[in-house]
C-alpha positions in Angstrom: 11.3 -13.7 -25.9 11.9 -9.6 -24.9 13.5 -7.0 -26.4 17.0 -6.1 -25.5 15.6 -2.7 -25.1 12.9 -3.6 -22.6 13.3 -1.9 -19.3 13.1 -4.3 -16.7 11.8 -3.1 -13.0 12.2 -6.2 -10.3 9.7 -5.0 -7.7 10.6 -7.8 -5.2 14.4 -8.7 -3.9 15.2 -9.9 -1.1 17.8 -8.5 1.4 18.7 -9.1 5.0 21.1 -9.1 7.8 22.8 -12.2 8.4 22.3 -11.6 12.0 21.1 -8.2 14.3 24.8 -7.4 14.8 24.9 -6.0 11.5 22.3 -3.4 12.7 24.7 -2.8 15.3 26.1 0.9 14.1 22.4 1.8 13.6 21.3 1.3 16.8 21.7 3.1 20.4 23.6 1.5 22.7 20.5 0.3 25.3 19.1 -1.4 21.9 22.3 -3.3 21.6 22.4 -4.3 24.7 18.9 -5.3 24.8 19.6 -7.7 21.9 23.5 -9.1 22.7 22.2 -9.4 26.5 18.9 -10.6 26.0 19.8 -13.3 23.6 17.7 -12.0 20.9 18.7 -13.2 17.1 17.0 -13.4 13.7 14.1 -15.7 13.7 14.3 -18.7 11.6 12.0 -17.6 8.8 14.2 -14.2 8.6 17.9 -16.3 8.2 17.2 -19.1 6.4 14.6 -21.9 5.2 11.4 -22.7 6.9 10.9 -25.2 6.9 14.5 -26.5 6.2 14.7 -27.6 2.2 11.5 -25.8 1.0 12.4 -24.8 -2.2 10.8 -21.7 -1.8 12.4 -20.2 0.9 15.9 -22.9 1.2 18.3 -19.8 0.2 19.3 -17.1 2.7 18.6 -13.8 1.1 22.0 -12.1 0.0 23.2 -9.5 3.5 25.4 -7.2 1.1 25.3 -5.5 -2.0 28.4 -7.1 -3.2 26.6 -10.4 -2.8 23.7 -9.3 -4.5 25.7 -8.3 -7.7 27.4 -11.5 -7.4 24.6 -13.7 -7.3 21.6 -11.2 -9.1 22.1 -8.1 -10.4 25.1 -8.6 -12.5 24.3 -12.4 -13.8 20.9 -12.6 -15.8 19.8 -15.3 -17.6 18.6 -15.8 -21.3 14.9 -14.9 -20.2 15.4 -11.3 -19.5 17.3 -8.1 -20.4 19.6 -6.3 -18.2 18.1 -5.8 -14.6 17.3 -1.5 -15.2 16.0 -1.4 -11.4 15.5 -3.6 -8.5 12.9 -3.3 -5.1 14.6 -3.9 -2.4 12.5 -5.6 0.8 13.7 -6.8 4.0 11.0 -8.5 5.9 13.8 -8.7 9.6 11.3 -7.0 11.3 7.9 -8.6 10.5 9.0 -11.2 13.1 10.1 -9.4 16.1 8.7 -9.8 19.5 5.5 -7.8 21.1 8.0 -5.2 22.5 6.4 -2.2 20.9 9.9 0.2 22.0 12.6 -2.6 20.5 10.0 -3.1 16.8 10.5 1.0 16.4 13.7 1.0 17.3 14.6 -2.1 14.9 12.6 -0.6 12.0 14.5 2.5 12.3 18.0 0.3 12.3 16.9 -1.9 9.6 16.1 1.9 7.1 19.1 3.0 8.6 20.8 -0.1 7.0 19.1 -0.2 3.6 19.9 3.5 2.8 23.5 3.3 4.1 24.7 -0.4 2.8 22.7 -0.6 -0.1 21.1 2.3 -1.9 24.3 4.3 -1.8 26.0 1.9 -3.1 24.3 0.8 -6.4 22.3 2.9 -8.5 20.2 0.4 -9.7 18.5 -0.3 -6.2 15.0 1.2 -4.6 13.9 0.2 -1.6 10.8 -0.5 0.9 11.2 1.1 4.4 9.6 -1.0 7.3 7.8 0.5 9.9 6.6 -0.5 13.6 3.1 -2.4 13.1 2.4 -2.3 16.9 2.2 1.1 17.7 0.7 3.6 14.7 2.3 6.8 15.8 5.5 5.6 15.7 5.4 4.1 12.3 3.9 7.8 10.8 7.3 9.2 12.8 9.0 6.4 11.1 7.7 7.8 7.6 8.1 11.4 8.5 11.5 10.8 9.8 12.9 8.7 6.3 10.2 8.4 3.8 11.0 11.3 1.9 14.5 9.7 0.7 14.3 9.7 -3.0 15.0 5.9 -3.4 12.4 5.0 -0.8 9.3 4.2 -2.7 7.4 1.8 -0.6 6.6 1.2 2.9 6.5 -2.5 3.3 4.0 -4.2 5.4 3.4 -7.7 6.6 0.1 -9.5 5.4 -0.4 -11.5 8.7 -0.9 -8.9 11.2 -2.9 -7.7 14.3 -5.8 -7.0 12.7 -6.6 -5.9 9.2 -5.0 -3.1 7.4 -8.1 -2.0 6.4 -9.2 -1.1 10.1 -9.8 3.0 11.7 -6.6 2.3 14.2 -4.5 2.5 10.7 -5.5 4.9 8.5 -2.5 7.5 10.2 -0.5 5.1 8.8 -1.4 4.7 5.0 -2.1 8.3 4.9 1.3 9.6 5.6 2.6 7.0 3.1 -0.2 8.4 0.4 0.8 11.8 1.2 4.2 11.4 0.6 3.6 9.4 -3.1 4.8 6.4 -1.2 3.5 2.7 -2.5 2.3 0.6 0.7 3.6 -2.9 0.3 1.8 -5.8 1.8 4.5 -8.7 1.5 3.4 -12.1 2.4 4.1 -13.6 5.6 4.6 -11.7 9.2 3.5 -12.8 12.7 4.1 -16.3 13.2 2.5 -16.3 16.3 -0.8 -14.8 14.3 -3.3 -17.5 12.9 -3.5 -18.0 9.3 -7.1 -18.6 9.0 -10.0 -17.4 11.0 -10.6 -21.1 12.6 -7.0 -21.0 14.3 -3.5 -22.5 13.6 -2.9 -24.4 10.9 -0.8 -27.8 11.6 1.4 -27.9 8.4 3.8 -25.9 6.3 1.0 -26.8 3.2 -1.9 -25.5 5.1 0.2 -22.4 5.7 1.5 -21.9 2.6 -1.6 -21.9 1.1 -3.5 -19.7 3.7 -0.9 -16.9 2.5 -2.6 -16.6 -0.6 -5.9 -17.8 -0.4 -7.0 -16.5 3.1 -4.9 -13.7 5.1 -4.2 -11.4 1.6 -7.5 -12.2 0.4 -8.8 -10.8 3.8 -6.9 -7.8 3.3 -7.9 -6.8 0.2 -11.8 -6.9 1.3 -10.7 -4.8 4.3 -9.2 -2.3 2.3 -11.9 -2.0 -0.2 -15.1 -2.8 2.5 -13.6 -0.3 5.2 -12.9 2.6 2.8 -9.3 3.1 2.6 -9.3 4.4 -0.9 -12.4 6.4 -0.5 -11.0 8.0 2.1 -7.3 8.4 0.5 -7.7 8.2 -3.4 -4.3 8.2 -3.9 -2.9 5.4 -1.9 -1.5 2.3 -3.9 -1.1 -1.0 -2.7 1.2 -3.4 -4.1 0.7 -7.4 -2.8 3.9 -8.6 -2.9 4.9 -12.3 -2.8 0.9 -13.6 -2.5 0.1 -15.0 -5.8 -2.2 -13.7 -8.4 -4.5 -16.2 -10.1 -7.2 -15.7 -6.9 -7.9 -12.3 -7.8 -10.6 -12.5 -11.1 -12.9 -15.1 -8.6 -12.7 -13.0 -5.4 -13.7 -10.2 -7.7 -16.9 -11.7 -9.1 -18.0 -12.9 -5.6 -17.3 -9.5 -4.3 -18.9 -7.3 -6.7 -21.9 -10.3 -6.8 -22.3 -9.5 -2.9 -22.0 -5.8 -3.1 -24.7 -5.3 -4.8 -26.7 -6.9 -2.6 -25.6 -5.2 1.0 -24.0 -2.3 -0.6 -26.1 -0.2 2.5 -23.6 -1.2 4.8 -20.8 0.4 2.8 -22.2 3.4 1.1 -18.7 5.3 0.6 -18.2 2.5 -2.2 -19.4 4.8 -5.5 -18.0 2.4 -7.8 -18.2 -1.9 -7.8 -15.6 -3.2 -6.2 -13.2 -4.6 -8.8 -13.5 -0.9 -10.5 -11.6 0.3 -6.7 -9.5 -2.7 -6.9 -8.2 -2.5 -10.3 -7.5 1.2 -9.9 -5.5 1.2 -6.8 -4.1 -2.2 -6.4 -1.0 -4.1 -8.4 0.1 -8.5 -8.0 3.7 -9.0 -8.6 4.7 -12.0 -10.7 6.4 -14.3 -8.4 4.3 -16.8 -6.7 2.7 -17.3 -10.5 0.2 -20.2 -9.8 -1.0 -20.9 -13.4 -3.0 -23.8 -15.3 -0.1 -25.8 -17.7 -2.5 -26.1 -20.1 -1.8 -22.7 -22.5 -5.4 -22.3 -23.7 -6.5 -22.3 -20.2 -3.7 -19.7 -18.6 -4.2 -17.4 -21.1 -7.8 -17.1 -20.2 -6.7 -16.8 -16.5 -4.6 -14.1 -17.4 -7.2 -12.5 -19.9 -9.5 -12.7 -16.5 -7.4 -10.8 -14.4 -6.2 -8.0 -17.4 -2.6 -9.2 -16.5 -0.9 -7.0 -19.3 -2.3 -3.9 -16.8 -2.4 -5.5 -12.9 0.9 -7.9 -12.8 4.6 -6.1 -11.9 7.4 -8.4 -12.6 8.8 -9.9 -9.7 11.8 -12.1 -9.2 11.6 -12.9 -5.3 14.9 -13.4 -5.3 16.5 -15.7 -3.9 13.2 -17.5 -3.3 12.4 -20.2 -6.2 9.0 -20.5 -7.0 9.6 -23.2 -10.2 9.0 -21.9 -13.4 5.2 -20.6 -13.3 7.2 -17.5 -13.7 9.3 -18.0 -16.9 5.7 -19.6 -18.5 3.8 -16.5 -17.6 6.4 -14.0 -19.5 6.2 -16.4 -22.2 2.3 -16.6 -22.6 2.3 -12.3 -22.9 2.4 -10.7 -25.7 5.0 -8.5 -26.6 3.3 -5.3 -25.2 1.8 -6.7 -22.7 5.0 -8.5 -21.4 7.1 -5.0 -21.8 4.5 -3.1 -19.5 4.8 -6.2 -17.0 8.3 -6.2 -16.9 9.0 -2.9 -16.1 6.3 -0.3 -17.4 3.9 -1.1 -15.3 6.2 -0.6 -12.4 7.4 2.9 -14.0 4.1 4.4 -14.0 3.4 2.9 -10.1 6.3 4.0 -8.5 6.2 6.8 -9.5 9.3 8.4 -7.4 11.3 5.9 -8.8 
């Protein structure tokens, strides 16, 4: 299906602690005594399944590089060539509680961690820093203070927040990333105590699931647009990670429809919508929610100019069936080499 020669770029594997005692050297001693006394551990989403057997999320993400070589970077399948480079994202702190002090001061543990244990230990790995989403100065200190690592190309985000990344009260934040050539992830998931749609909680793991990708990031991506983000920093990129990609063609229509209607209200917009959209946002690969019919998912990707907008994702260890394997399949040749890792090449650009 690929060439041998294909440089493959995974923009999405998983990493995490198996529990906040491994962030133990990287944290001061009132921090670990704030966790060990205080009782505070990993949340379920962050060690293991939620809920328990969900095929998606029923393997714990690997907690050292020697695992991850084990179980990913030195066994690939018949699918794909050699792994070239791998993302690295740990999502340990999207979960944390409201204490604004203890999400700095894990976030700085957890980078701490990822350049120590991983990137200096395999030269195949990048990584996504994490940064404090509850107080904006500290996460710019955060980037100031680590984001100008070489193999830190992304600061990774949750999708579920506070309120929406396109609001004034963030801008600090994506600016230091632009400034410093940085990618600004916005992974799926994050607050569990947030609700997933604007009517309130949802009552299932379905309705949840499905809000990911269909509500909060879709939410976010008319923030960032709507608000003017990329007017204001024309060179940030945004990378959804882990949130699906067939919704984007129908949002686009309806938003570029609606724009031209009220475009008074956002007159820094010089260009549609989907023009801003497609120049500063990328979808990786992994949730690939696709028609089985081929005739039919090759218009879906046609729709969405997949060959261009798609990086190839494993979420690893995450198993999202075999949309994935399809989607590679239904490319064609140049298309699937700039999706596996061209695309990524020219997007990180540090990397």
């Amino acid at each position: 299906m690929t060439s041998v020669q294909t440089a493959v770029v995974d923009t999405d594997v998983h990493c995490s602690p198996k529990a906040l005692s491994d962030l133990s050297p990287y944290l001061d001693a009132y921090w670990r005594g704030y966790i060990t006394e205080g009782g505070i551990a990993l949340s379920p989403t962050q060690g293991g399944a939620y809920p328990p057997a969900v095929p998606t999320s029923g393997t714990p993400a690997p907690s050292s590089v020697d695992e991850l070589r084990a179980g990913f970077l030195d066994v690939r399948g018949p699918q794909l060539p050699q792994l070239n480079l791998a993302v690295l994202n740990c999502t340990t702190s999207f979960h944390c509680n409201r204490n604004p002090y203890y999400e700095a001061a894990l976030c700085r543990a957890v980078n701490d961690w990822l350049v120590a244990e991983w990137l200096e230990r395999d030269d195949r790995l990048r990584a996504s820093m994490v940064v404090p989403t509850l107080d904006t100065a500290a996460a710019v200190a955060e980037i100031e203070r680590i984001g100008d690592h070489p193999r830190i190309v992304q600061v990774l985000l949750p999708v579920r927040t506070d309120a929406p990344w396109g609001n004034v009260r963030h801008r600090p934040l994506l600016r230091a990333a632009a400034e410093r050539g940085l990618v600004v992830g916005l992974h799926a998931w994050g607050r569990i105590g947030n609700a997933p749609t604007s009517s309130g909680m949802t009552h299932t793991y379905l309705e949840d699931y499905i809000a990911n990708s269909q509500i909060i990031v879709q939410g976010q991506v008319t923030s960032l647009v709507t608000e003017g983000v990329f007017a204001h920093l024309p060179d940030l990129r945004v990378t959804l990670l882990e949130c699906g990609f067939s919704w984007l063609p129908t949002l686009l229509w309806r938003f570029d429809k609606d724009w031209k209607g009220v475009w008074r209200e956002v007159p820094w917009l010089d260009a549609k919508p989907s023009e801003t959209v497609r120049r500063h946002l990328r979808l990786t690969t992994a949730p690939a929610q696709l028609p089985r019919d081929p005739e039919q998912m090759r218009e879906a990707l046609d729709l969405l100019d997949a060959g261009s907008m798609l990086l190839y994702a494993s979420d690893h260890p995450h198993d999202h069936g075999s949309g994935g394997e399809r989607l590679l399949a239904a490319l064609s040749d140049e298309e699937r080499e700039r999706v596996l890792g061209g695309n990524a090449a020219d997007w990180y650009r540090p990397a």
